[in-house]
Backbone bond lengths (Angstrom), bond angles and torsions (degrees), N, CA, C in turn:
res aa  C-N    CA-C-N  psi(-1)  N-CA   C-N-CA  omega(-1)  CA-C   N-CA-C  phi
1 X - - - 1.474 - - 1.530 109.37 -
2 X 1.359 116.06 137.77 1.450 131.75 -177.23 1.236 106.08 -97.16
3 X 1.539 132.75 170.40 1.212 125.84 165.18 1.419 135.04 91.12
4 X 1.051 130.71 -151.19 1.540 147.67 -157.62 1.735 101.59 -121.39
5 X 1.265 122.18 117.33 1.274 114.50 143.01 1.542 139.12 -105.54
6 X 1.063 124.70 135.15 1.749 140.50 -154.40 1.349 96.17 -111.53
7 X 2.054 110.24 120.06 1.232 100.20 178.49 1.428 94.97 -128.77
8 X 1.939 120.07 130.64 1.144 124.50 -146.67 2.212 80.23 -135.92
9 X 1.850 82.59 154.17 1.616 79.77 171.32 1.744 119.30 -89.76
10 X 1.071 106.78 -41.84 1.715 127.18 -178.26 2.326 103.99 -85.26
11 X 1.256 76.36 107.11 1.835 89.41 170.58 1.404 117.81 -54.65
12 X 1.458 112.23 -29.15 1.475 129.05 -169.33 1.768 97.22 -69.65
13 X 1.129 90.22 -57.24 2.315 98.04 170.71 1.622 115.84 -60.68
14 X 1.267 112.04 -24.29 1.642 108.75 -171.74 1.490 97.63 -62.22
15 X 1.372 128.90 -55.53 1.611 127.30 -164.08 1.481 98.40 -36.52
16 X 1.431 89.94 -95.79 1.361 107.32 146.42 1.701 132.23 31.77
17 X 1.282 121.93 -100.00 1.161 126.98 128.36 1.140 156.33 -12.38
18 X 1.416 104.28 -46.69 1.706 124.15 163.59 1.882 106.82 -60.01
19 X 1.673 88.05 -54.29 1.145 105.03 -166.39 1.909 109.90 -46.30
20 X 1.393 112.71 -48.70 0.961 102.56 175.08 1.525 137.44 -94.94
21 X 1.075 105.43 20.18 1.365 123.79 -177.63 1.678 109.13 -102.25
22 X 1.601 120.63 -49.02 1.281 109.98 173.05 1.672 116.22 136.87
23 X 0.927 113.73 175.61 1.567 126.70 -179.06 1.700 101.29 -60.12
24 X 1.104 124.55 -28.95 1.243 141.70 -168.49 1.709 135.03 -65.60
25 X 1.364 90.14 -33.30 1.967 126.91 -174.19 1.494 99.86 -108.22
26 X 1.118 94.37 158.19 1.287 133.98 156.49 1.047 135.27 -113.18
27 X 1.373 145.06 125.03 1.664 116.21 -155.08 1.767 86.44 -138.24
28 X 1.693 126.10 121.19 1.672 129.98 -167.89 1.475 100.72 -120.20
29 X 1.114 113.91 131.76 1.878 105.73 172.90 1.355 114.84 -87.29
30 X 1.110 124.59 129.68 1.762 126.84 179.68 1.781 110.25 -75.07
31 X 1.550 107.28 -22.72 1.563 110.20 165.56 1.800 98.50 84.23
32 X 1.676 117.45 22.07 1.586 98.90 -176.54 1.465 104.36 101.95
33 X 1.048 124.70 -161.99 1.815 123.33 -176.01 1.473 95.03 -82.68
34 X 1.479 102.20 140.22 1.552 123.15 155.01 1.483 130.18 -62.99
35 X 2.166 103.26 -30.95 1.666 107.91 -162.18 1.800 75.13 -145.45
36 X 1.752 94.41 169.73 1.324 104.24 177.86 1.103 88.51 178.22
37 X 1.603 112.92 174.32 1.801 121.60 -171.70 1.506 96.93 -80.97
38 X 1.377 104.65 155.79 1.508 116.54 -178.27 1.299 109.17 -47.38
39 X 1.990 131.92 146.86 1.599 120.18 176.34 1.613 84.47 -104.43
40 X 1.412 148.00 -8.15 1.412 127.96 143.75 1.397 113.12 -103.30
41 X 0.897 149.50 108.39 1.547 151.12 142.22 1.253 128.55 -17.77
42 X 1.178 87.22 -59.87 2.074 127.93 -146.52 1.139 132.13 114.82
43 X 1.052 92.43 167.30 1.742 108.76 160.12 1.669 122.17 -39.92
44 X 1.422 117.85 100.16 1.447 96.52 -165.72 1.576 126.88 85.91
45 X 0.988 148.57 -22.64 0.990 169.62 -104.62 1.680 113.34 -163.92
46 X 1.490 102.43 100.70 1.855 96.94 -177.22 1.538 105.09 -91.44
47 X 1.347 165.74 -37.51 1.318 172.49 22.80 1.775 94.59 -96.02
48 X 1.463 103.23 60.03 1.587 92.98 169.23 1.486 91.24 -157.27
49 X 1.440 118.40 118.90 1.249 109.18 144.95 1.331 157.77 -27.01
50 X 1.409 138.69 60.10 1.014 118.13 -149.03 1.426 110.35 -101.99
51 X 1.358 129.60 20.82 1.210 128.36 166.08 1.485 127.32 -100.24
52 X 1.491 98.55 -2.25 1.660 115.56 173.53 1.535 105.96 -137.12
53 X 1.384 113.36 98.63 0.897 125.57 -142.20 1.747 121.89 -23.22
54 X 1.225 105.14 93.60 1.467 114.90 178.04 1.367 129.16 39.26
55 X 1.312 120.73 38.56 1.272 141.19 -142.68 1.810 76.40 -97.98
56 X 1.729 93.66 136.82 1.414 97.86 -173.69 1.483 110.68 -101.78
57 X 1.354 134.42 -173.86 1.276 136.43 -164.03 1.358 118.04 -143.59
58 X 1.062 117.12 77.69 1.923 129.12 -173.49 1.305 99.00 -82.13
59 X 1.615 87.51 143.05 1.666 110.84 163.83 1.453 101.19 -151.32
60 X 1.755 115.03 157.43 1.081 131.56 -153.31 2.010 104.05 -81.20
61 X 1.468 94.50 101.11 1.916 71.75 174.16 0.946 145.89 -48.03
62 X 1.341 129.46 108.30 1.769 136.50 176.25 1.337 127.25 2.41
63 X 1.569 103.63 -44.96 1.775 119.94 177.85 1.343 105.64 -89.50
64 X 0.965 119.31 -10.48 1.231 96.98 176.31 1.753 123.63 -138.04
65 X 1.244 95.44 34.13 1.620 112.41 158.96 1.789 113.30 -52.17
66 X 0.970 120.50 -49.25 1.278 138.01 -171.21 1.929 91.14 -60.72
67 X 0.755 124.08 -100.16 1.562 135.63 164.64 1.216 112.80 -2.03
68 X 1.455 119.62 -44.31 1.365 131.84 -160.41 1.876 90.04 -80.16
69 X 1.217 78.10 -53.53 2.394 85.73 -158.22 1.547 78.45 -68.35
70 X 1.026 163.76 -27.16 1.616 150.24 -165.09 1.685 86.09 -85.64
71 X 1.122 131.96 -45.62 1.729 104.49 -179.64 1.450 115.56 -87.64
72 X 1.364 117.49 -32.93 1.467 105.73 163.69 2.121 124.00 -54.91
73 X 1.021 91.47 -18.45 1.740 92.90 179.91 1.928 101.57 -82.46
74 X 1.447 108.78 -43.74 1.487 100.19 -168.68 1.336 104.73 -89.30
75 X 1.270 127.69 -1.48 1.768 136.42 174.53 1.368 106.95 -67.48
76 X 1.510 119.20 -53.88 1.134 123.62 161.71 1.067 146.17 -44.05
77 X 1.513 102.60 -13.22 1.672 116.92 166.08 1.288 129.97 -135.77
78 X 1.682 99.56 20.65 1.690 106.46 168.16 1.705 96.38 -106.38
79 X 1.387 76.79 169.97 1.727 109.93 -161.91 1.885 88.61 -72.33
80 X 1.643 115.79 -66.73 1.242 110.55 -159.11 1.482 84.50 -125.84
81 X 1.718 120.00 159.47 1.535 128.83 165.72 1.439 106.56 -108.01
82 X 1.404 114.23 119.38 2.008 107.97 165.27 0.856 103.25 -134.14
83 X 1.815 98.21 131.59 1.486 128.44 171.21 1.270 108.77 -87.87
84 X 1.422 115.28 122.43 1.216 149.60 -161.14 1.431 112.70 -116.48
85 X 1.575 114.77 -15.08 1.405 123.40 167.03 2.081 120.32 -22.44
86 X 0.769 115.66 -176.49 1.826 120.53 -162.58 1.490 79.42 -91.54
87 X 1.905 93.80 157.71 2.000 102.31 -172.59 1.232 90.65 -87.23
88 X 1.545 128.55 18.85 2.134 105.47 -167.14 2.039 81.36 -86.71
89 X 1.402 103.51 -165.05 1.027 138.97 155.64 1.575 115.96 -53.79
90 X 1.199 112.71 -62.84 1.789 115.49 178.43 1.383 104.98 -58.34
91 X 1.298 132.06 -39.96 1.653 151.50 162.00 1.374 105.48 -21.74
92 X 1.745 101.51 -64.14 1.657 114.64 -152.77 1.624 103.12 -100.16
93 X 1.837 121.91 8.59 0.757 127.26 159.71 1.845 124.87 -87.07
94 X 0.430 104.38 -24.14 2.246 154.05 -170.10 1.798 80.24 -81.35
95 X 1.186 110.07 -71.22 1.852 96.20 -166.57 1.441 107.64 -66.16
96 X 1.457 116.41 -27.62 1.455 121.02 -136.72 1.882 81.59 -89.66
97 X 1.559 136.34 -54.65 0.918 136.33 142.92 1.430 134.22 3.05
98 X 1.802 101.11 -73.56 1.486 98.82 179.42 1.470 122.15 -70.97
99 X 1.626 112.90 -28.53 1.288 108.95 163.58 1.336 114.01 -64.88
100 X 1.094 126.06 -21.51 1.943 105.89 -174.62 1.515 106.02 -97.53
101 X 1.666 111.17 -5.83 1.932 96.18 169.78 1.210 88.66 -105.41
102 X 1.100 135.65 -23.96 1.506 107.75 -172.26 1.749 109.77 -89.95
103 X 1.209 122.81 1.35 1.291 125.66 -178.61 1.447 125.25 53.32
104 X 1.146 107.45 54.99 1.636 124.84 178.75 1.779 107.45 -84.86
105 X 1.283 86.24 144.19 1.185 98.19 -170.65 1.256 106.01 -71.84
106 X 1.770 137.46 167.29 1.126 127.47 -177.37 1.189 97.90 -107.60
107 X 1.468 152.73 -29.94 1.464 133.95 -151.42 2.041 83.64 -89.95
108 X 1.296 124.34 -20.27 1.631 107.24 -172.68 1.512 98.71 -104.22
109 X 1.277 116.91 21.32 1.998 116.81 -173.69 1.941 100.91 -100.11
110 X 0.680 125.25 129.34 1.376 139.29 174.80 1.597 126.64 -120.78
111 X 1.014 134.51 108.31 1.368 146.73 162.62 1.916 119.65 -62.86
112 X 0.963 116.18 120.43 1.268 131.22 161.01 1.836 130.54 -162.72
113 X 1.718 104.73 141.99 0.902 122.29 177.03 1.364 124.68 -142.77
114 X 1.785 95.40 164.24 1.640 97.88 -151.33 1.905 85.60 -139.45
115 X 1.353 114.67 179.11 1.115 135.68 -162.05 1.406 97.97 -111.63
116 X 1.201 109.88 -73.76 1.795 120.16 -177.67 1.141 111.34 -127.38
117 X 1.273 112.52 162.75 1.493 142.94 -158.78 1.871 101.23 -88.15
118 X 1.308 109.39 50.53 1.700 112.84 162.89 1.325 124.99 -132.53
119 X 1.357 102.76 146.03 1.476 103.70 -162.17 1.877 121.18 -75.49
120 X 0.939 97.15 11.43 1.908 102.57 155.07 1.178 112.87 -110.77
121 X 1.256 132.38 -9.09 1.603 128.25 173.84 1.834 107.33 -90.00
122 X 1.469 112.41 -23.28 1.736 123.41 -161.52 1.866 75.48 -91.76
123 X 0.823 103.46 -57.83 1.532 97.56 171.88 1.312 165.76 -19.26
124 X 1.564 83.17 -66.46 2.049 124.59 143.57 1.211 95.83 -80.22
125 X 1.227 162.00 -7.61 1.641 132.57 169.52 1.229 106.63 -81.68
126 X 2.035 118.69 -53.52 0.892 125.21 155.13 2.087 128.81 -14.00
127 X 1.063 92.31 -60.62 1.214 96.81 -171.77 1.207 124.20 -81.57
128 X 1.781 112.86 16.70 1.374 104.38 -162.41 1.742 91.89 -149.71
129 X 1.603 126.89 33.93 1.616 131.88 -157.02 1.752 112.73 -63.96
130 X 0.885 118.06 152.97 1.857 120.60 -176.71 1.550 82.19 -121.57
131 X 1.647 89.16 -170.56 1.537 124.32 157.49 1.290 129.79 -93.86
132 X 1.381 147.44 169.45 1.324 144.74 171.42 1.235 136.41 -52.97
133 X 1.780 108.15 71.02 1.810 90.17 -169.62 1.576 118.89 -36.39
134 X 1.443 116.15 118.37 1.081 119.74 162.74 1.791 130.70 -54.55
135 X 1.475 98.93 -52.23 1.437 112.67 -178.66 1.934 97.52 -46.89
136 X 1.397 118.24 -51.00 1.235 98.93 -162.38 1.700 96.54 -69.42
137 X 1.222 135.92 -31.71 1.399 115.18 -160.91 1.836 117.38 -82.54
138 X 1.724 91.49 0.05 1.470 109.49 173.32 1.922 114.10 -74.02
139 X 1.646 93.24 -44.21 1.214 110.15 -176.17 1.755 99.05 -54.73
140 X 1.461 118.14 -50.78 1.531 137.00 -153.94 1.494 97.84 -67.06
141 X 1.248 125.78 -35.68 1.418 129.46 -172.39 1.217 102.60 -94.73
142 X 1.508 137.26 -13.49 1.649 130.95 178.11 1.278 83.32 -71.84
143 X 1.076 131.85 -86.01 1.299 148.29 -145.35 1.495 90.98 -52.00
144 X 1.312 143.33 -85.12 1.750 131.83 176.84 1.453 104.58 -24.89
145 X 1.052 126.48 -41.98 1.759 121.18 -157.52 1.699 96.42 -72.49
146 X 1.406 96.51 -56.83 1.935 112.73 176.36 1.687 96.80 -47.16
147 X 1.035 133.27 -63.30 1.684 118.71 178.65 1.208 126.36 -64.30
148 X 1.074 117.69 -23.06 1.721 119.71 146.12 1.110 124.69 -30.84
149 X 1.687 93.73 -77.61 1.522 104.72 -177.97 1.322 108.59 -81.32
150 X 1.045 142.27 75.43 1.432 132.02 162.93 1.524 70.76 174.11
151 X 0.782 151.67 -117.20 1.834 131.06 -139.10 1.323 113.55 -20.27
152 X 1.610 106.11 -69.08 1.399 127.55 -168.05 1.601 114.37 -35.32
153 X 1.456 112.70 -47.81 1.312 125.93 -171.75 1.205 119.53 -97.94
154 X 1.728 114.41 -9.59 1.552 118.60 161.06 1.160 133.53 -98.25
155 X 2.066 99.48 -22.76 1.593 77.08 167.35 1.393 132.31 -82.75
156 X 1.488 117.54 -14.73 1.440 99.96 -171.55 1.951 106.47 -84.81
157 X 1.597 98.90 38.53 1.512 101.13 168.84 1.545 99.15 -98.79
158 X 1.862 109.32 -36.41 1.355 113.38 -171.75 1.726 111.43 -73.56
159 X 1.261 115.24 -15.02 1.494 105.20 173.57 1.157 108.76 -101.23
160 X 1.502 133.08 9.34 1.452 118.82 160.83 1.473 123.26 -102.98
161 X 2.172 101.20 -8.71 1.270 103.33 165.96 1.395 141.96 -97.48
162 X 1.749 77.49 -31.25 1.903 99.03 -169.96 1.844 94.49 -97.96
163 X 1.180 105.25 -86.61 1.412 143.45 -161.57 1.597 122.90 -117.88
164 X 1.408 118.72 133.74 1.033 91.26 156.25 1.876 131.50 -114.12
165 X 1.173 119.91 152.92 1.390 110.16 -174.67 1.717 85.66 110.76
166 X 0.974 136.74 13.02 1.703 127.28 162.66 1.589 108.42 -91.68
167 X 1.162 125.79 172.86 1.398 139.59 -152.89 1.578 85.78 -152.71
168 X 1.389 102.66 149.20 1.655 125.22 156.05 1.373 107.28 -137.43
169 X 1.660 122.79 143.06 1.147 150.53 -138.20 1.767 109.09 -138.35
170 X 0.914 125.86 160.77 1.253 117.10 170.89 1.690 126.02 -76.30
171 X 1.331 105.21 -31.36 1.435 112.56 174.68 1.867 106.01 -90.89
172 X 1.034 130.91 -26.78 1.652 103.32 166.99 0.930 121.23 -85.94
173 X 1.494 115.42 -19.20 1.691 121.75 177.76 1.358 90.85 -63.81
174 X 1.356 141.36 -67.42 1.442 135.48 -173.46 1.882 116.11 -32.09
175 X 1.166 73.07 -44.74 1.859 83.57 -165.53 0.875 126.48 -100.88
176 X 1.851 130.19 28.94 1.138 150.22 142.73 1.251 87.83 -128.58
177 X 1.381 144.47 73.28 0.881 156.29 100.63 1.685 128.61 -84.36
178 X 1.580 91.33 -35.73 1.347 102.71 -163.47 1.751 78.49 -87.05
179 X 1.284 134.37 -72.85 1.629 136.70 -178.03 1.401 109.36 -14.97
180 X 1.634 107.73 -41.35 1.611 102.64 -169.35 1.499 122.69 -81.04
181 X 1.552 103.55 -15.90 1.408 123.26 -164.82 1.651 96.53 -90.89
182 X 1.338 122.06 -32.46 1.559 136.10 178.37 1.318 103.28 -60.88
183 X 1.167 111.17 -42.38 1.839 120.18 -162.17 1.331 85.19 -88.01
184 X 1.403 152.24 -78.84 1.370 132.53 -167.96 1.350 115.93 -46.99
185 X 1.704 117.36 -16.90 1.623 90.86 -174.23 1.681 93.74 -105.62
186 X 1.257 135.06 27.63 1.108 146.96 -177.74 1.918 102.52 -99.22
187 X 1.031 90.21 -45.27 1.347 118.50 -163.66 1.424 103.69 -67.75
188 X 1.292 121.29 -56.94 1.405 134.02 -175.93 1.600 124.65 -93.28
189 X 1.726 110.42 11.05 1.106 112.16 168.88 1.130 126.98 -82.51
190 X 1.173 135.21 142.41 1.382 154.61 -135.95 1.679 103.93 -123.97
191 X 1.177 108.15 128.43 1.823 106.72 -160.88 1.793 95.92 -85.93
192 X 1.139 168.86 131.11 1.408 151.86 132.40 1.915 101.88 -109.43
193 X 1.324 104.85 165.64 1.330 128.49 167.06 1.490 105.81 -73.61
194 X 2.038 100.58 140.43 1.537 79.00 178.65 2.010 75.94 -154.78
195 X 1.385 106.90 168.77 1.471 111.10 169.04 1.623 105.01 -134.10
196 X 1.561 94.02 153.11 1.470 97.72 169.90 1.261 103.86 -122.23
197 X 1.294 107.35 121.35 1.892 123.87 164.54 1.204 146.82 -58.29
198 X 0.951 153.69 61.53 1.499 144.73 -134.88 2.192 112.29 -104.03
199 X 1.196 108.09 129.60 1.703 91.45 176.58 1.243 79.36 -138.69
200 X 1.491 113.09 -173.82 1.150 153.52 -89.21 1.675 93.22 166.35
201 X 0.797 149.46 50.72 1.976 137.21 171.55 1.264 109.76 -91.60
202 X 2.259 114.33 150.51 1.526 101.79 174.70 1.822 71.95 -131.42
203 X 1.486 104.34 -177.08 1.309 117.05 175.15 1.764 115.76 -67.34
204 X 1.628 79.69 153.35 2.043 70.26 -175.18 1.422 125.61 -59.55
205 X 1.268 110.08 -28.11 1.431 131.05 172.39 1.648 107.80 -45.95
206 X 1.170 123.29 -42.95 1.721 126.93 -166.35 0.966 122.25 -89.96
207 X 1.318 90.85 -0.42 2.036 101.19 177.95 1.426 123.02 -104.86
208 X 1.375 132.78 111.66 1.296 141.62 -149.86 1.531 82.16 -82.37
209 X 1.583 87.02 153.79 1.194 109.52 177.45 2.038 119.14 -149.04
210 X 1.117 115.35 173.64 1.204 101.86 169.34 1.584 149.90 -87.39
211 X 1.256 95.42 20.65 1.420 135.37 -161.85 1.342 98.43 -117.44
212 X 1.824 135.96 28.90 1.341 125.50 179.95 1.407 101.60 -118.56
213 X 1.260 114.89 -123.09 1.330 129.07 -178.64 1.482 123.97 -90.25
214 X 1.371 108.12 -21.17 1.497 118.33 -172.88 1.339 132.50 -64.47
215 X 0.941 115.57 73.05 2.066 121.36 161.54 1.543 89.86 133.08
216 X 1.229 100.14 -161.34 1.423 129.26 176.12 1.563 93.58 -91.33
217 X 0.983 158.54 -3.40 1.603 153.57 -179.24 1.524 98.50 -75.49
218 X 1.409 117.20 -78.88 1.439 138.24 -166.43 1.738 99.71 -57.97
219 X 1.448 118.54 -42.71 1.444 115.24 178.29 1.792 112.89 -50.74
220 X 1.587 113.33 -47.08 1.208 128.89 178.21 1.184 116.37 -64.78
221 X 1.074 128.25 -11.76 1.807 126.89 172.62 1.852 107.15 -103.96
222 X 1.511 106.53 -0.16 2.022 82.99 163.00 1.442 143.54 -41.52
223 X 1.423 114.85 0.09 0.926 100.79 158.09 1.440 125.46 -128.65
224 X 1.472 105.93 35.57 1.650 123.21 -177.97 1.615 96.47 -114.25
225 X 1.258 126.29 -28.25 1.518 122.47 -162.30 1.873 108.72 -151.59
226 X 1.098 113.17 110.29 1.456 129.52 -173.01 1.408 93.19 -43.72
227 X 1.756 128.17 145.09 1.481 135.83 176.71 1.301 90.61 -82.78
228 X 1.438 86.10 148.13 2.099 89.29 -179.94 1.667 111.60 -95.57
229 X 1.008 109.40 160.71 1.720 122.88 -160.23 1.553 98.09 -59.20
230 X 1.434 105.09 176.80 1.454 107.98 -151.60 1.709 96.66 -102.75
231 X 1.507 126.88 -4.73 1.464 130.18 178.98 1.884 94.18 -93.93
232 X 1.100 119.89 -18.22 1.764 114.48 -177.82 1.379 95.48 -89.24
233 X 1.455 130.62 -37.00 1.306 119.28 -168.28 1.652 103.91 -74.52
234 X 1.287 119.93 -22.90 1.473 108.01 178.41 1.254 110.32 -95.33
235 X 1.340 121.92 -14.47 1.537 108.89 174.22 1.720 103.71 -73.62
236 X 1.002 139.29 -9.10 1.464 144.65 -176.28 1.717 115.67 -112.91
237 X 1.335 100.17 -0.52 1.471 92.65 -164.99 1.789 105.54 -88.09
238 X 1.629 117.96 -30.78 1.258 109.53 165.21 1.312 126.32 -52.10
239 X 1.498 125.95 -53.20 1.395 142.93 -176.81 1.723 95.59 -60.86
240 X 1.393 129.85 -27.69 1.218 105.63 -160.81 1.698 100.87 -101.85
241 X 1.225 111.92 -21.85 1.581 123.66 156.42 1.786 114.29 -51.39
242 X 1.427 105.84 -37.04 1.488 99.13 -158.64 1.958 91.36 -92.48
243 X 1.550 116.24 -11.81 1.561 96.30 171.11 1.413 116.43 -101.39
244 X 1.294 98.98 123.74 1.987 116.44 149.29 1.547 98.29 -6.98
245 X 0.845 117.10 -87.16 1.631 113.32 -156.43 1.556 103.09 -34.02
246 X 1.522 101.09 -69.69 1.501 110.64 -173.02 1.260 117.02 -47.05
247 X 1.721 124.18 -42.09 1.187 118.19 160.02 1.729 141.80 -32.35
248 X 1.543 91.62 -47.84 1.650 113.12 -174.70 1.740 103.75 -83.38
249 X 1.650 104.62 -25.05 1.527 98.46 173.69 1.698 86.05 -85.88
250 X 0.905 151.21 -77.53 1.418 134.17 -132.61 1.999 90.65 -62.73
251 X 0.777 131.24 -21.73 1.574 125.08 -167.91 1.730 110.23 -71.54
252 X 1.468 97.86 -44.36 1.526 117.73 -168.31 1.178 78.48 -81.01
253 X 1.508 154.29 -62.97 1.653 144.28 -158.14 1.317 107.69 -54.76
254 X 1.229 109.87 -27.30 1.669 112.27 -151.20 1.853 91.66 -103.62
255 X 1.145 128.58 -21.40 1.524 144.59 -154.98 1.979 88.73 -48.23
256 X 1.158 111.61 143.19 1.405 111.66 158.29 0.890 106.47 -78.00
257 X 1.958 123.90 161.36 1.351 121.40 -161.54 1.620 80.62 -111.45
258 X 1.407 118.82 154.70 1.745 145.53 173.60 1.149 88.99 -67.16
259 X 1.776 116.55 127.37 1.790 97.02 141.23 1.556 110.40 -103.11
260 X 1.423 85.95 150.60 1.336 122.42 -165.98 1.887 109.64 -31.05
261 X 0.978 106.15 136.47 1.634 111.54 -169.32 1.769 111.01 -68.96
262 X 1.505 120.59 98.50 1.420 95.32 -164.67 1.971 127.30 -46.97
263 X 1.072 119.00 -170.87 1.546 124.00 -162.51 1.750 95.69 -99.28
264 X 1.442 103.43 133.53 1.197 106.50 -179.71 1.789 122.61 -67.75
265 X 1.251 123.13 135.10 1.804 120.13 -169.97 1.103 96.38 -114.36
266 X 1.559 137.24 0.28 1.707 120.90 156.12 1.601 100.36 -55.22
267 X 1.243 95.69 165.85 1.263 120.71 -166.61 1.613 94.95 -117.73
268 X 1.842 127.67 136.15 1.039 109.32 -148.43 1.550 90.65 -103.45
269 X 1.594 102.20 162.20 1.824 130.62 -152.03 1.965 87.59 -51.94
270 X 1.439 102.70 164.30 1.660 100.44 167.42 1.599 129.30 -99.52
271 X 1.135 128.30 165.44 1.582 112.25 -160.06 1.349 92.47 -77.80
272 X 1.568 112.35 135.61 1.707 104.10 164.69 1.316 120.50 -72.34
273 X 0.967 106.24 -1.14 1.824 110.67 162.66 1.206 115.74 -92.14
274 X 1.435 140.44 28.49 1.067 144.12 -164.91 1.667 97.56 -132.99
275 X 1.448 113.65 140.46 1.102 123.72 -169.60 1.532 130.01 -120.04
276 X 0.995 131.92 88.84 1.858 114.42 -169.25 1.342 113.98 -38.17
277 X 1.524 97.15 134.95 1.642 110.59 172.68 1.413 113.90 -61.20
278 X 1.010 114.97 154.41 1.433 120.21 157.43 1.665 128.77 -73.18
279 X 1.206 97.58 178.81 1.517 99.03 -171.05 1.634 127.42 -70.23
């Protein structure tokens, strides 16, 4: 075999694909993952290491041995290999796979991905190939290892409690976890009376008072209450101009004082019952 080989997950896309790529390619379906953790283990036995750090344990799936040896035979005789697998994570796990059972070389292994199925986008991916993000196929195997361990060891709690033939997963086990923990603190809440308070406070300084500048009152106590500084008296002096009160006190403060009405020097009228003496 001459040429390019194209390694795609869905058979339905290989035509497809070929088609627009050329006399040149080859386009093979991998059929989904090639390897995965054991579906029997053993006895005891999760297919994950967990005493070195969780080091997982692949073997080649049953169904798809056939698939596998059909790309290792035509790998061997193309020029370059591109994985064409899906852009998610499960995608870039899927390539990362077939290169390590099928033993592809890395300087002729090529990575590319595309969005949709058109022939200027298969095109531009083509023309633009990387290497295997690792990080995502790290992410792809936490997440398998996490359903391992947390299925494996929960369900055979659910067929000795609930049912048998149920499965637990990492995401419902989570989330009737969290439901169950809601309902106990639902459960155990305790009713009491309670209030919430709300104010409104400014500094003591900003709050007028009657102890400032206002009328003749506040002038008469200088020496009961210190005059307040000359930046407080103007922050107050509009507001205390614009109220009535302050007005009618600054008017009456300001009032000239009467002087006193002098003492009357008529001499007062005589009783008309009063009579001149005689001689």
């Amino acid at each position: 075999m001459s040429g390019n080989l194209v390694i795609v997950e869905s058979p339905a896309k290989a035509k497809t694909i070929e088609r627009y790529l050329g006399s040149g390619y080859t386009v093979l379906a991998s059929y989904g993952h090639v390897r995965d953790l054991p579906e029997n283990p053993g006895k005891n036995q999760l297919g994950v290491d967990v005493d070195h750090d969780f080091a997982p344990v692949y073997e080649v799936v049953p169904d798809r041995k056939r698939q596998l040896a059909a790309i290792q035979k035509a790998a061997a005789k193309a020029d370059l290999v591109y994985l064409a697998t899906d852009l998610d994570r499960e995608g870039e796990a899927i390539a990362w796979h077939v290169a390590e059972a099928a033993n592809l070389a890395p300087e002729r292994t090529r990575r590319v991905t595309f969005s949709e199925i058109t022939e200027s986008a298969i095109k531009r991916a083509f023309a633009e190939p990387r290497s295997i993000d690792q990080n995502l196929v790290d992410a792809q195997q936490a997440r398998r290892v996490v359903d391992r361990l947390v299925g494996y060891t929960l369900s055979p709690l659910l067929w000795r409690k609930v049912r048998a033939g149920l499965s637990a997963g990492r995401v419902q086990s989570v989330a009737v976890r969290i439901v169950v923990d809601r309902e106990r603190e639902i459960r155990a809440f305790a009713a009491r009376e309670y209030w919430t308070l709300k104010a409104v406070l400014s500094p003591r300084a900003a709050r007028p008072s009657k102890r400032t500048w206002f009328g003749s009152t506040a002038r008469s106590r200088k020496s009961a209450t210190a005059r307040p500084r000359r930046s407080t008296r103007r922050a107050f002096e509009p507001a205390a101009r614009s109220s009535p009160t302050s007005r009618s006190r600054n008017r009456i403060g300001h009032r000239r004082r009467r002087s006193p009405r002098p003492a009357c020097s008529r001499k007062p009228a005589a009783n008309s019952d009063s009579r001149p003496s005689g001689p």
